[in-house]
C-alpha positions as CSV (number, residue, x, y, z in Angstrom):
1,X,-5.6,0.4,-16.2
2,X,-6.6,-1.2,-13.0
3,X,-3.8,-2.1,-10.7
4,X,-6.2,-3.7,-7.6
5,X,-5.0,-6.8,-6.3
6,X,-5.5,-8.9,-3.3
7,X,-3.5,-7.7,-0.2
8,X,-1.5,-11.4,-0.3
9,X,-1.0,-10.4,-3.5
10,X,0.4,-6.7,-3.2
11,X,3.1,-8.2,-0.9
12,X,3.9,-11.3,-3.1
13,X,5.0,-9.1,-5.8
14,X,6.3,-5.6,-4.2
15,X,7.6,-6.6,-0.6
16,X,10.4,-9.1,-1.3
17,X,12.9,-10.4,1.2
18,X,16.0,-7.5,2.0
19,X,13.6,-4.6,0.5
20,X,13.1,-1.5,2.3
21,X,9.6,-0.1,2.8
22,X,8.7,2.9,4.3
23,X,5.5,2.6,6.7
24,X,3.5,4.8,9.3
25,X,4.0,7.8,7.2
26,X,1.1,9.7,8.8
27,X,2.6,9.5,12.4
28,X,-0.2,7.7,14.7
29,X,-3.0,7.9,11.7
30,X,-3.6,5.6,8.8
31,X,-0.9,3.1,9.9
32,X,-1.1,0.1,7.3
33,X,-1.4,-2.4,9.9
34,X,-3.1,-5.2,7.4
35,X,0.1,-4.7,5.2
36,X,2.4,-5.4,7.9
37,X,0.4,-8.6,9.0
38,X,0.5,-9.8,5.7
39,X,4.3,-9.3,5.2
40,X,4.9,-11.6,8.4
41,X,2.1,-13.7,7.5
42,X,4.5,-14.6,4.1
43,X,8.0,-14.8,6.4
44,X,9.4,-11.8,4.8
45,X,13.3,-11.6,5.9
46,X,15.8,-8.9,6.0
47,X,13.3,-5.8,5.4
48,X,14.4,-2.3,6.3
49,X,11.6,-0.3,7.9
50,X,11.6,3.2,7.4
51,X,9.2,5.9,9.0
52,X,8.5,8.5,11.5
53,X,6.5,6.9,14.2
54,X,5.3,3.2,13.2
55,X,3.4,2.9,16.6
56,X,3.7,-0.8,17.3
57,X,3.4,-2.0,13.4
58,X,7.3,-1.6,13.8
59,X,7.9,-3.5,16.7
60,X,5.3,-6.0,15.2
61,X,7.3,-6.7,12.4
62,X,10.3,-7.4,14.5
63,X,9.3,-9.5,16.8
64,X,8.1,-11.3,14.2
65,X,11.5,-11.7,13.0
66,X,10.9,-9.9,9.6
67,X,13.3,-7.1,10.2
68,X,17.3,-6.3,10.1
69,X,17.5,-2.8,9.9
70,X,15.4,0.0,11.5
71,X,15.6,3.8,10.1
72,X,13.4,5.5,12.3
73,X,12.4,8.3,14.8
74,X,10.9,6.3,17.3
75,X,9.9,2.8,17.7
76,X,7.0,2.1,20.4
77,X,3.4,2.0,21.4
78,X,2.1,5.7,21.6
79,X,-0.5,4.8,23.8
80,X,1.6,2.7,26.2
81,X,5.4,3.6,25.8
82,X,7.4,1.1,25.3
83,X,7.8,-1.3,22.0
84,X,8.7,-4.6,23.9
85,X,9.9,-6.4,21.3
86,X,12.3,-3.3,19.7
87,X,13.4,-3.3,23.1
88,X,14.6,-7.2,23.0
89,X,15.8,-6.8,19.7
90,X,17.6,-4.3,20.3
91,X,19.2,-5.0,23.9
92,X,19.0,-9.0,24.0
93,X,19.3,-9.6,20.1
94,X,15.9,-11.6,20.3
95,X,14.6,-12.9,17.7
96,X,17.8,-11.6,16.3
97,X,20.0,-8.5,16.3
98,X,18.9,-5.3,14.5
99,X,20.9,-2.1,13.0
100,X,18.8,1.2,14.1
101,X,20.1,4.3,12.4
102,X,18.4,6.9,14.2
103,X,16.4,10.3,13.0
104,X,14.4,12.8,14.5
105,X,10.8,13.2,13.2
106,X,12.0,16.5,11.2
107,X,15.0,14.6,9.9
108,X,13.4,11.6,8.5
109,X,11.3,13.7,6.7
110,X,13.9,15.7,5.2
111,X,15.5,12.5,4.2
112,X,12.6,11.4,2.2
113,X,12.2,14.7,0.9
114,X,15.7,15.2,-0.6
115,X,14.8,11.6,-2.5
116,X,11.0,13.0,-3.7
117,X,13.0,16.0,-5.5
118,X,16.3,14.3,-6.4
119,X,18.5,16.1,-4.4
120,X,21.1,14.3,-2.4
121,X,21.1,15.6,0.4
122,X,19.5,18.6,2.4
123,X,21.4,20.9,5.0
124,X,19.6,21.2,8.2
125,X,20.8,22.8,11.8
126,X,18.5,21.1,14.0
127,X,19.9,17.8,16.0
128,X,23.5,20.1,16.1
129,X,24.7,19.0,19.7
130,X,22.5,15.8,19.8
131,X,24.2,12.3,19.7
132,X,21.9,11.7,17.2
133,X,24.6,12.6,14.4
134,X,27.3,10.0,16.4
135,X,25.0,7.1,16.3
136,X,23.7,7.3,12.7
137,X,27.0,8.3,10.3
138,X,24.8,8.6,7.0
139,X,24.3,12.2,8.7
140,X,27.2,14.2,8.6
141,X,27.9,17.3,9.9
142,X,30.1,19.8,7.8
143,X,30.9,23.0,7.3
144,X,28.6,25.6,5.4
145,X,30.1,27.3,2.5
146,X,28.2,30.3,3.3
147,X,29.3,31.0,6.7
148,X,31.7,27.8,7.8
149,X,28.8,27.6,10.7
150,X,28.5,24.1,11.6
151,X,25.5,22.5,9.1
152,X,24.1,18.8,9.0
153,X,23.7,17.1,6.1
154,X,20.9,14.6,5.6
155,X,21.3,12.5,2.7
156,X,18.1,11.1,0.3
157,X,16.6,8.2,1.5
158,X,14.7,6.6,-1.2
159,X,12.4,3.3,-0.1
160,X,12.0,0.5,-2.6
161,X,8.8,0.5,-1.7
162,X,6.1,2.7,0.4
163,X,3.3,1.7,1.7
164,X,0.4,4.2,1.9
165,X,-2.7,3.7,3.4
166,X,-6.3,6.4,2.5
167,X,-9.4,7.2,3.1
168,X,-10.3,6.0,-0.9
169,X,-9.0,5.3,-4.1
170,X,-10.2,4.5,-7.5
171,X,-8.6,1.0,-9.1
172,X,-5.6,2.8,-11.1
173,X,-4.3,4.4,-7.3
174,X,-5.5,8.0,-7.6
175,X,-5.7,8.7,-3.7
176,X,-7.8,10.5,-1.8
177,X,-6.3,10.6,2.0
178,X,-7.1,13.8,4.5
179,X,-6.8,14.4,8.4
180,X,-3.2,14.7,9.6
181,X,-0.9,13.8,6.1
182,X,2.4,13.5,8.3
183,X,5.3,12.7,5.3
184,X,2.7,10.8,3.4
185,X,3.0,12.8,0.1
186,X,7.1,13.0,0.5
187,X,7.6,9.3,1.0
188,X,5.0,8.5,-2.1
189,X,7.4,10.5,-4.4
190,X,10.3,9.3,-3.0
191,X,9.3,5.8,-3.2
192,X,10.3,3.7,-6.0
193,X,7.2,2.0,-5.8
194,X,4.0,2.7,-3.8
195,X,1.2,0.8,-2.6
196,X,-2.3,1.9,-1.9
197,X,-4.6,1.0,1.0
198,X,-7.6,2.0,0.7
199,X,-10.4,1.8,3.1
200,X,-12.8,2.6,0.1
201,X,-12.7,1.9,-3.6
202,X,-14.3,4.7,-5.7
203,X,-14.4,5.8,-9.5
204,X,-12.3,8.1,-11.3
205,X,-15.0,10.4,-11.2
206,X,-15.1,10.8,-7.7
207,X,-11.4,11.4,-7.5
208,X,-11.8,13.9,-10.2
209,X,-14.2,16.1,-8.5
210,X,-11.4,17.1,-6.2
211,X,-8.3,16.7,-7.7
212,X,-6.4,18.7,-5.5
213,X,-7.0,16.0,-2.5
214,X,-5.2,13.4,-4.5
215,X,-2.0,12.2,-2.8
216,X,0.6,11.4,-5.5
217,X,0.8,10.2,-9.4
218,X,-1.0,7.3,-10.0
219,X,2.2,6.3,-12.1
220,X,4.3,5.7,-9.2
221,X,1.5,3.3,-7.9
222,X,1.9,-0.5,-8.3
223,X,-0.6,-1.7,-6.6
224,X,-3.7,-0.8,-5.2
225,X,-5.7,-2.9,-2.5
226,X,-9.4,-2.4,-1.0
227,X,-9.4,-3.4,2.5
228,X,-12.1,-2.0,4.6
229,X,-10.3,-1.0,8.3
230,X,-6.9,-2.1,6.9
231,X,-5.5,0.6,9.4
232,X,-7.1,-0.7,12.4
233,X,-5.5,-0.6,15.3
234,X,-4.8,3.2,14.1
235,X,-7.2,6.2,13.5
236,X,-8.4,6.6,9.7
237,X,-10.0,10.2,10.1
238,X,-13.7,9.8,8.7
239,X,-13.5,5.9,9.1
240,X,-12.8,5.0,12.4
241,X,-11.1,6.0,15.4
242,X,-7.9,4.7,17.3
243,X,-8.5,1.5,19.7
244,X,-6.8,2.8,22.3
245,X,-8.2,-1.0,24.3
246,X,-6.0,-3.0,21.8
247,X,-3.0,-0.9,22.3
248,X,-3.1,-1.5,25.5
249,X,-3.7,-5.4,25.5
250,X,-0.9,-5.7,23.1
251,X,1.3,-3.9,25.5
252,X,0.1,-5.6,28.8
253,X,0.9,-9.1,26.4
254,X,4.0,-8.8,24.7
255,X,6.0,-8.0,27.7
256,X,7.8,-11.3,27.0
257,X,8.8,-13.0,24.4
258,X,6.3,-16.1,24.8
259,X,3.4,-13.7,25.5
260,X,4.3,-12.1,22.1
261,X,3.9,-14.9,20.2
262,X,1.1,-16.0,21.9
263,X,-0.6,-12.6,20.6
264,X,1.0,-12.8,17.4
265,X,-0.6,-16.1,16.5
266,X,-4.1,-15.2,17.5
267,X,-3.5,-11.4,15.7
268,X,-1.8,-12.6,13.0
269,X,-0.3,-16.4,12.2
270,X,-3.6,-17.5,12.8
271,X,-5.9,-15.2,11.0
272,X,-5.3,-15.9,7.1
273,X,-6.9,-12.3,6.0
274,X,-8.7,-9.2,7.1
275,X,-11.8,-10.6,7.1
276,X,-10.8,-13.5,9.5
277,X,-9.5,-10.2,11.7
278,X,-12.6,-8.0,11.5
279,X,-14.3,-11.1,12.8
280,X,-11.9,-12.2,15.7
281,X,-12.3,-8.3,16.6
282,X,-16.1,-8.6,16.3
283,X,-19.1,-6.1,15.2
284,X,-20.0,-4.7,19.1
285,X,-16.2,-3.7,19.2
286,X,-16.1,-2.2,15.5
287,X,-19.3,-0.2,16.6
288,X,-17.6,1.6,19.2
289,X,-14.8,2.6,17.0
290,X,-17.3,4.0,14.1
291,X,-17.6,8.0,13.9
292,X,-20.2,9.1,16.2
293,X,-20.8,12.5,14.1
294,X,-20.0,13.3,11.0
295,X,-18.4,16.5,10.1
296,X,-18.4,17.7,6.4
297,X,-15.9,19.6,4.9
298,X,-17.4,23.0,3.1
299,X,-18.1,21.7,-0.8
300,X,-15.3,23.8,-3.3
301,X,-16.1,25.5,-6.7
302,X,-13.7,24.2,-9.3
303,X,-15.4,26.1,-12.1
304,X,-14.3,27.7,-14.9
């Protein structure tokens, strides 16, 4: 059955107001920036973002005023630092105020991973002695029954929805995605729905001829959308490679508030669909960002 709809679509359905959607789950790779315009592009309210990294798709989706609860390791720009508009949110409550319960990389991981096998919680010792534990109380520190050693506690975090972006995908959302995987493959089990990104559409067949690359059960899939350097600013290994220029306009621009939505409508308010985007961004830039050399994984033998 073919689940493919239009990106405006995907979010119209799945992405409602107050949901919580998990994002960014590959670190600084395949970061599903066209998702995220699109979900401020429709005014969604009240979201909770969830993810490791984000980049500045987080602090996008702030500013925009689309978010009132961050559970995250980091919130920024990895090539610049700072994430202006977390930064306002947070300290200046601008647009508004936001609650950040905070994780380590490892521990937002483990969080997703206790949902994806249905355990409530899994015991951990690393962040022991970090404040981390005092500002967010849905980890709690105990005592082991083992050895009454101090143990944290990180309990299941389980998204409404997760958004996950690939290298290709045929229409029913058997995924292909390789390069670094970060907590893609937790979050997609964890999820109670998934959408699929994919920067090419393919048959079952091709999925099929290497099953073992496919991400996640197609079951848990709602949606699947086909939009060509949907990741863009971000790296998509095989695709395209990270515009480290953009990055660093959108930091050098969103320093204030009016610079942000300056950027924001020419990014995003303004630009009604990918296609609109690829253009504003413009072929000679595109070209630059296009793998200079390919380099082919070995072929596999799955005979029998």
């Amino acid at each position: 059955m073919s689940k493919r709809l239009s990106m405006a679509e995907a979010v119209a359905r799945y992405i409602p107001d107050g949901a919580s959607v998990a994002l960014g789950l590959a670190l600084e790779p395949l970061i599903p920036f066209a998702v995220g315009h699109e979900i401020i592009r429709q005014r969604r309210q009240n979201l909770a973002l969830i993810g490791p990294i984000s980049d500045i798709l987080f602090d996008q989706l702030i500013g925009a005023g689309c978010v009132s609860t961050i559970q995250a390791a980091w919130v920024g720009n990895v090539s610049e630092g700072l994430g202006h508009c977390y930064r306002r949110a947070v300290e200046k409550q601008l647009p508004h105020s936001i609650h950040v319960e905070e994780y380590s990389n490892h521990t937002i991981a483990l969080a997703l991973l206790a949902a994806s096998v249905g355990s409530p919680y899994i015991p951990t010792r690393t962040l022991l002695g970090s404040d981390i534990p005092r500002q967010n109380p849905r980890l709690r520190v105990e005592r082991s029954p083992l050895d009454e050693a101090p143990i944290l506690l990180v309990p299941a975090l389980q998204p409404d929805v997760a958004v996950v972006h690939v290298q290709r995908s045929d229409e029913e959302g058997n995924a292909h995605a390789w390069g670094n995987l970060g907590i893609c493959a937790s979050a997609f089990l964890a999820a109670h729905d998934v959408i699929i990104v994919a920067d090419d559409l393919v048959s079952r067949e091709t999925i099929l001829s290497d099953p073992n690359r496919v991400l996640g059960p197609s079951y848990k899939v709602r949606a699947v959308v086909h939009e060509p350097w949907g990741a863009h600013p971000s790296s998509v290994q095989g695709c395209y490679n990270r515009d480290h220029a953009f990055y660093h306009e959108y930091h050098q621009r969103t320093r204030t508030q009016e610079g942000f939505q300056q950027w924001l409508e020419e990014w995003v308010l303004n630009v009604p669909n990918r296609a609109t985007y690829l253009a504003r961004l413009g072929e000679d830039r595109m070209r630059t960002l296009k793998i200079r050399e390919h380099r082919y994984a070995s072929p596999v033998d799955y005979g029998y």
